[in-house]
PLY file of the C-alpha trace (Angstrom):
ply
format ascii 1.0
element vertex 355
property float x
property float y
property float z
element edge 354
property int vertex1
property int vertex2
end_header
31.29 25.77 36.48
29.76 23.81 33.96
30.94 24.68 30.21
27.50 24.87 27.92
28.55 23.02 24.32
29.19 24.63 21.91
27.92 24.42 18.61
29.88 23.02 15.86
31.47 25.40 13.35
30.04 25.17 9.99
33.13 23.74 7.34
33.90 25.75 4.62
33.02 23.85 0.69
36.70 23.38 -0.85
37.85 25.66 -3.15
35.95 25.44 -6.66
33.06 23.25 -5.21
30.89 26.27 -3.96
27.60 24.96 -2.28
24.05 27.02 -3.42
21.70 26.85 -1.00
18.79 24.52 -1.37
20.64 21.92 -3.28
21.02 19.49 -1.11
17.09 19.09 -0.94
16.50 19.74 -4.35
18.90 16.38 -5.19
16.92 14.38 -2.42
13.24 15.80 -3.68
14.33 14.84 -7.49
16.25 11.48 -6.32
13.01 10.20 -4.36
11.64 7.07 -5.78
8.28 6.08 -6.20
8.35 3.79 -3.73
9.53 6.82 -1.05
7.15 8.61 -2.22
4.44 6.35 -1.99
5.28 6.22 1.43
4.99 9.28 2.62
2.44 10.45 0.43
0.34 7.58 -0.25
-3.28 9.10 -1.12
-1.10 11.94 -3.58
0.61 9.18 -5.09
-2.67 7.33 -5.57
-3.96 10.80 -6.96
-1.23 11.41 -8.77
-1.14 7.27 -10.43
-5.12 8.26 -11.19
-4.57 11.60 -12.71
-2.05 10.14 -15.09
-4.22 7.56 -16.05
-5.70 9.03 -19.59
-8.65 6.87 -19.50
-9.35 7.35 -16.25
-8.94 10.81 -16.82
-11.15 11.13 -19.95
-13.79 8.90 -18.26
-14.02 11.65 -14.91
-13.90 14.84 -17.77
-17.36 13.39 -18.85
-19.24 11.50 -15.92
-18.55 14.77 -14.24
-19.57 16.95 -17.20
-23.06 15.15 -16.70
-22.98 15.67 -13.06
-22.71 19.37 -13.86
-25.48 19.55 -15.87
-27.60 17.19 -13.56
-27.16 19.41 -10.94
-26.70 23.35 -12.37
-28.76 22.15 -15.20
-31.99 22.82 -14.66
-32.16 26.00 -12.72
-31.13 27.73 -16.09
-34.33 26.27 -18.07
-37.03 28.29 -18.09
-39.04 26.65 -20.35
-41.57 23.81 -18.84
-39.82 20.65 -20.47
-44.00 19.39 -20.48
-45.49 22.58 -22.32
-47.11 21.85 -25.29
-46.81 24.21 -28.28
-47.55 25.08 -32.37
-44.04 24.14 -33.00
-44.07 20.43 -33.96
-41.64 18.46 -35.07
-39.26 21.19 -35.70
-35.81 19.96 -36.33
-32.49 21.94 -34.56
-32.81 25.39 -34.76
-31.55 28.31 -32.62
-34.65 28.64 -31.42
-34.97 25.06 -30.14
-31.83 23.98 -30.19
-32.59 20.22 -30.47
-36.17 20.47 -32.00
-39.41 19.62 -30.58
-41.62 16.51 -30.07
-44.84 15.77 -32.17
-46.66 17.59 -29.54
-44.28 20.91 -29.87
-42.40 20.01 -26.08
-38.68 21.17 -26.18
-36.42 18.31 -26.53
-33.23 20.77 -25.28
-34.98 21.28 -21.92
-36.39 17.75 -21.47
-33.16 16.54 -21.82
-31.44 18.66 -19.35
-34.17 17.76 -16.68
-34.10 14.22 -17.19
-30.20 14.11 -16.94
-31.12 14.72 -13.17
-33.53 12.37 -13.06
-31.53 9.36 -14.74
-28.35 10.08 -13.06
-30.01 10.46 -9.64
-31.54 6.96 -9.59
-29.32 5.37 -11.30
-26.67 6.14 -8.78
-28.38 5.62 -5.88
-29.85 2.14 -7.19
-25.68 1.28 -8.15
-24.88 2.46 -4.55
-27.92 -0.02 -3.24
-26.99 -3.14 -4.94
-23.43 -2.46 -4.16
-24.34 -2.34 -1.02
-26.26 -5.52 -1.12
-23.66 -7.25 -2.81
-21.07 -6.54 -0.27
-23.01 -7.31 2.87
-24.27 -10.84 1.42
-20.52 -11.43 -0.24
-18.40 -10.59 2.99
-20.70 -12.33 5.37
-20.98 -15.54 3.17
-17.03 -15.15 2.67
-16.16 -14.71 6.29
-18.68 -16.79 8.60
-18.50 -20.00 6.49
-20.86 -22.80 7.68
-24.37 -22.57 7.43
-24.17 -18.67 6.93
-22.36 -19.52 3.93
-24.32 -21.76 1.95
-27.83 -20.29 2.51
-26.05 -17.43 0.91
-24.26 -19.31 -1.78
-27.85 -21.05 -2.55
-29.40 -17.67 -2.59
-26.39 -16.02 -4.83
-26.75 -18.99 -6.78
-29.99 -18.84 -7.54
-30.39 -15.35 -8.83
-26.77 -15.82 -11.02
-28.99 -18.34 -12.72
-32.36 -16.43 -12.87
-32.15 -13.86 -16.02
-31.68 -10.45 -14.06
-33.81 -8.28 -17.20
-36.44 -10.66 -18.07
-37.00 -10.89 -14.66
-37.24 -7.15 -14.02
-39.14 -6.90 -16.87
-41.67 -9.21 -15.19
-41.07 -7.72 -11.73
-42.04 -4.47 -12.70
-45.14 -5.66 -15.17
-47.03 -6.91 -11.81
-46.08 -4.24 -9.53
-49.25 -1.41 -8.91
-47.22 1.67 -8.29
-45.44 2.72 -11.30
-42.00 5.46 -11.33
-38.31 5.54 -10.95
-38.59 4.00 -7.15
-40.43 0.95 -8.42
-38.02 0.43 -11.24
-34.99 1.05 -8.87
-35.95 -1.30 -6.86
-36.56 -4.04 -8.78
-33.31 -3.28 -10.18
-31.84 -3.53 -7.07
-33.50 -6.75 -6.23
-32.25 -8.44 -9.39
-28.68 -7.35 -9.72
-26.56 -8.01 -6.55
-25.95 -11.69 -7.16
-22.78 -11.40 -9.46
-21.03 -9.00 -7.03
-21.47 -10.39 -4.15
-20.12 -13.92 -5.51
-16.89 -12.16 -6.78
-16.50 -10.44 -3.29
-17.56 -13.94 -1.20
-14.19 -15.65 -3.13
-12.04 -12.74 -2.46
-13.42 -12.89 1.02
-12.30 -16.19 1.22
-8.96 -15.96 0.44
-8.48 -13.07 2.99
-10.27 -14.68 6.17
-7.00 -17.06 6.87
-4.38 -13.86 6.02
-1.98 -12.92 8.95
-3.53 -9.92 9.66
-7.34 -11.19 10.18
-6.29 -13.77 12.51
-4.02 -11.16 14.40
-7.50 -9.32 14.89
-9.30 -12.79 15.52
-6.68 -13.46 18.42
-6.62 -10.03 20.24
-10.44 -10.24 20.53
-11.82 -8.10 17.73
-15.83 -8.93 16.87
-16.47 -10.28 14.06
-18.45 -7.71 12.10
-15.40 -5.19 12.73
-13.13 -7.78 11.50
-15.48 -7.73 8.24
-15.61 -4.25 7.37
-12.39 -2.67 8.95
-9.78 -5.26 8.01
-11.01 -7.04 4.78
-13.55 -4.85 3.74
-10.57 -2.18 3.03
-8.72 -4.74 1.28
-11.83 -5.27 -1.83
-11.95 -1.40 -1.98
-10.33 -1.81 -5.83
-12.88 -5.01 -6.65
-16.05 -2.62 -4.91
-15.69 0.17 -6.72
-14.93 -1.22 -9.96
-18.62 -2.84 -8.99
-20.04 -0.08 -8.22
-19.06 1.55 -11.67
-20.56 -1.63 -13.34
-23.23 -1.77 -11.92
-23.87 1.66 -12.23
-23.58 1.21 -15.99
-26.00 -1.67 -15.98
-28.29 0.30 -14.21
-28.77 3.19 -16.38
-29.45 0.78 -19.08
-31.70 -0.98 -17.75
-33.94 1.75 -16.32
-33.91 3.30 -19.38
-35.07 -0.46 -21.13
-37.83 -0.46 -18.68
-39.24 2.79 -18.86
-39.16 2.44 -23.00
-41.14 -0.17 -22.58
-43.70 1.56 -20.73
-43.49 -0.37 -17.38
-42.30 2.95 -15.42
-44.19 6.21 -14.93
-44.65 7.74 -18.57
-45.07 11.33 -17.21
-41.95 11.92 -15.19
-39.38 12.95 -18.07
-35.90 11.33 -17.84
-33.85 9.69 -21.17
-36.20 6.29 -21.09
-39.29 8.20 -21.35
-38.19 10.67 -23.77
-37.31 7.08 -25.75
-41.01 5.77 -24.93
-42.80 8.92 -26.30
-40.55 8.77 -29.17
-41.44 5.20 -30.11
-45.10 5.48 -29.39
-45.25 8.45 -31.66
-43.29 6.60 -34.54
-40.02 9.35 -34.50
-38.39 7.40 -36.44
-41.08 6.50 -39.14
-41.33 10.60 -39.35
-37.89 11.04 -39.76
-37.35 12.99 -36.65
-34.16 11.44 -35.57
-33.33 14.23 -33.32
-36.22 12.94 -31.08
-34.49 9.62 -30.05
-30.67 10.87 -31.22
-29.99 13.35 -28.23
-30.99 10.86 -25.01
-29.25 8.11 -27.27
-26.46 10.18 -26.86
-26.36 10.90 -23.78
-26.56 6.96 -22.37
-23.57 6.28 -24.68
-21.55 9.15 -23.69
-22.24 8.67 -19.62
-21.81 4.81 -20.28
-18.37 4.66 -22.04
-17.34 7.42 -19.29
-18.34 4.87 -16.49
-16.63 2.42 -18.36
-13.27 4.09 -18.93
-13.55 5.20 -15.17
-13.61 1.06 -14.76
-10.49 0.87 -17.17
-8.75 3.63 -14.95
-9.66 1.87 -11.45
-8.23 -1.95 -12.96
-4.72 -0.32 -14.23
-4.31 1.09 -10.79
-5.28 -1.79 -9.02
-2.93 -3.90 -11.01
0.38 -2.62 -11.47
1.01 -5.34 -14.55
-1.26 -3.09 -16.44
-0.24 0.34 -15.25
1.26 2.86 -17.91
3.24 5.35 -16.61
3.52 8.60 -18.03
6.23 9.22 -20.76
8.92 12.01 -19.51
8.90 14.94 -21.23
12.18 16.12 -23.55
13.13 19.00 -21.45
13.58 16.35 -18.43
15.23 13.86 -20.74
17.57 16.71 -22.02
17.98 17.65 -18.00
18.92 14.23 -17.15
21.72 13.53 -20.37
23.24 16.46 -19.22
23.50 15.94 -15.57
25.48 12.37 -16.46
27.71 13.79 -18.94
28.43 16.19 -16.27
28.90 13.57 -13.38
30.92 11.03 -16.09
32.81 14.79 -16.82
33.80 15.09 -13.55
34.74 11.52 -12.47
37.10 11.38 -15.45
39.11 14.75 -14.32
39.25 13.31 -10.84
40.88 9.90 -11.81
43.47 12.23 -14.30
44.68 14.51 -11.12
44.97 11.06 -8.99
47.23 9.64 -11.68
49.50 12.52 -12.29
50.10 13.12 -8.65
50.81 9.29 -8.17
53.15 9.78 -11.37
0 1
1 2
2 3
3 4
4 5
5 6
6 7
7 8
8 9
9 10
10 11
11 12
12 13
13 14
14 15
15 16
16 17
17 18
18 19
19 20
20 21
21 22
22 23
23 24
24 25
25 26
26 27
27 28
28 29
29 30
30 31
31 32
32 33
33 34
34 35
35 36
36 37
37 38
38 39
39 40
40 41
41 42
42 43
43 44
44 45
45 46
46 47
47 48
48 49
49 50
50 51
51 52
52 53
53 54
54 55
55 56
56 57
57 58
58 59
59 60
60 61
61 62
62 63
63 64
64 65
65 66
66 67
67 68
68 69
69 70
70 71
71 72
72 73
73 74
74 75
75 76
76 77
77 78
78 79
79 80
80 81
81 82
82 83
83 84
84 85
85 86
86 87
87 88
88 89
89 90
90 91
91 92
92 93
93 94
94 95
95 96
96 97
97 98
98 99
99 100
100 101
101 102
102 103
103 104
104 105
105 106
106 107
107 108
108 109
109 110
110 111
111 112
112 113
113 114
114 115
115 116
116 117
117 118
118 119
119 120
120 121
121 122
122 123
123 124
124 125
125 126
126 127
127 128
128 129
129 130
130 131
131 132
132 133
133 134
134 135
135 136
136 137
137 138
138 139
139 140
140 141
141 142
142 143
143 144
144 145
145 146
146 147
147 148
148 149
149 150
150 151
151 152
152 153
153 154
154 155
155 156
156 157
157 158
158 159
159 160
160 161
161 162
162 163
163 164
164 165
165 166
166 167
167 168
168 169
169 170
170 171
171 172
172 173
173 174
174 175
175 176
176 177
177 178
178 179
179 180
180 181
181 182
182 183
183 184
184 185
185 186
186 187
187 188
188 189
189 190
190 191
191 192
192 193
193 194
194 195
195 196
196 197
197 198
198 199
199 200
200 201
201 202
202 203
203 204
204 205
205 206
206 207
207 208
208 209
209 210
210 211
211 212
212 213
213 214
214 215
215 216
216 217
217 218
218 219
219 220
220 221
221 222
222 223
223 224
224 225
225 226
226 227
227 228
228 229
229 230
230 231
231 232
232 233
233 234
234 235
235 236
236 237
237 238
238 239
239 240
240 241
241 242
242 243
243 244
244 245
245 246
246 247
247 248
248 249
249 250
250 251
251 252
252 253
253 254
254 255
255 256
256 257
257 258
258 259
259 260
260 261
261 262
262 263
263 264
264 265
265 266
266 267
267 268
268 269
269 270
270 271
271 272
272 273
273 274
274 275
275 276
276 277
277 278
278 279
279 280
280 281
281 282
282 283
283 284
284 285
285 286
286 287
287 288
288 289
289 290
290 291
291 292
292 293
293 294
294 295
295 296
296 297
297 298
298 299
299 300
300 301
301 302
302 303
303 304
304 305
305 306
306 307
307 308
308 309
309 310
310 311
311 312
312 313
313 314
314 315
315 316
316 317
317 318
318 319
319 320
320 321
321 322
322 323
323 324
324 325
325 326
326 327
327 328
328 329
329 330
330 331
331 332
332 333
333 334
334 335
335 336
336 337
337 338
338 339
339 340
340 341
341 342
342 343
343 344
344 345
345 346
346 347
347 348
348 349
349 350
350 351
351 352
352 353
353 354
């Protein structure tokens, strides 16, 4: 008869060296290196590299404090951010809490609407011309030949055109005035910069191991473009996209205070072209002009910071890593005064039995 096997006895821990239960994991969990970890964890490690990024961190706290109010925002205004009133030019008060316009319209709930407004095009224009910019940079970047220099000539051509003055113009001619018209002549003007810096990185990717691995085992072309080096520019396309996201906002806002957008949809660059064409600041009411001022600053050096965040990560030469904290400094002193502790005791019982 066959004799099953037995399973091994557990060994005792010598005398004085009792085991607690746990430990062993708890050594291996705190003795895991970054690299390890990366490894096994690599989108919490990413998180976790992003989270500890302050500016990145600080930049998130407020683009997402304006996506908040851009989407919750309105349905708690109940006061038509058009409605005319007696109370003009009334500065801050509780009762308007950041005073009215010449023609008595609440600033407070204009504001809050047009955050919607603002943040909705001007996010869906940066998603656009990103999108632009890495179809015509990739393709250019990948197919070479002719593909590549009617692209270049095109990319070229618009680096050198002046992208505002020629929205400016763009939107001067066009019949149909509002935030779709301006978008899109955003859009049309602003892809050329991208999409150069992604045709050069494109470049020096098409001849990499790993493309012409897919090139060999008979991948098409426009999978090799967007699932093996498109994944590659992820870093370069979203710092982009944040860029251009910026530069959009700003721009909208330049074009609707100069009147070339549709006057009665309120967003921040009306609220700026009602305030000029009713002389705020000649009247002293700086709070007219002040609180969308604001507002672009505040969402702009988030975006930016958000850029900061994404270019640390991206490049480890410029990655800070988070201080550690005193009670894990104190932890770690102690645990090698222990081990240095015990070594020494160990080598003074070897030499006194040898003695």
């Amino acid at each position: 008869m066959a004799m099953l096997p037995q399973s091994p006895e557990p060994v005792a821990a010598p005398t004085g060296q009792p085991q607690e239960a746990g430990a062993g994991s708890t050594a291996a969990a705190e003795g895991a290196t970054p690299a390890a970890l990366a490894a096994e964890r690599p989108w919490m490690t990413l998180w976790r590299i992003f989270t500890l990024n302050r500016k990145a961190m600080v930049g998130m706290c407020i683009v997402g404090f304006f996506f908040l109010v851009a989407i919750v925002g309105p349905f708690f205004i109940h006061t038509d951010p058009s409605a005319l009133s007696n109370d003009v030019l009334m500065p801050p008060s509780p009762k308007h809490w950041l005073g009215t316009t010449q023609t008595g319209q609440d600033i407070f709930s204009q504001l809050v609407v047009g955050t919607r407004v603002s943040i909705l095009w001007g996010m869906a224009t940066g998603l656009v011309v990103t999108a632009i910019s890495v179809l015509v940079g990739l393709c250019a970047g990948y197919l070479g030949g002719i593909v590549d220099e009617v692209l270049s000539l095109l990319i070229n051509v618009f680096l050198v055109l002046p992208s505002f003055p020629l929205a400016v113009l763009l939107a001067a001619y066009v019949p149909f005035k509002g935030p779709l018209t301006v978008a899109a002549v955003i859009a049309l003007t602003s892809w050329a910069y991208q999409a150069r810096v992604l045709r050069a990185q494109t470049l020096s990717l098409r001849r990499r191991d790993f493309v012409e691995a897919a090139r060999s085992s008979g991948e098409s072309t426009w999978r090799i473009i967007f699932f093996e080096i498109f994944p590659n520019e992820i870093a370069i396309v979203a710092a982009g996209f944040v860029g251009t996201a910026i530069y959009v906002i700003l721009a909208a806002a330049g074009l609707e205070f100069l009147g070339l957008g549709d006057v009665t949809v309120v967003d921040w660059g009306t609220m700026f072209y009602w305030a000029q064409n009713n002389d705020a600041l000649l009247l002293g009411a700086w709070w007219w002009f002040a609180a969308p001022g604001l507002c672009i600053a505040l969402l702009g050096a988030g975006l930016a910071l958000i850029n900061f965040g994404i270019d640390e990560i991206a490049n480890p030469r410029l990655r800070s890593e988070a201080r550690p904290s005193k009670r894990l400094l104190r932890q770690m002193l102690a645990r090698s005064i222990g081990a240095g502790a015990g070594t020494g005791a160990a080598s003074l019982g070897a030499s006194r039995s040898l003695g």
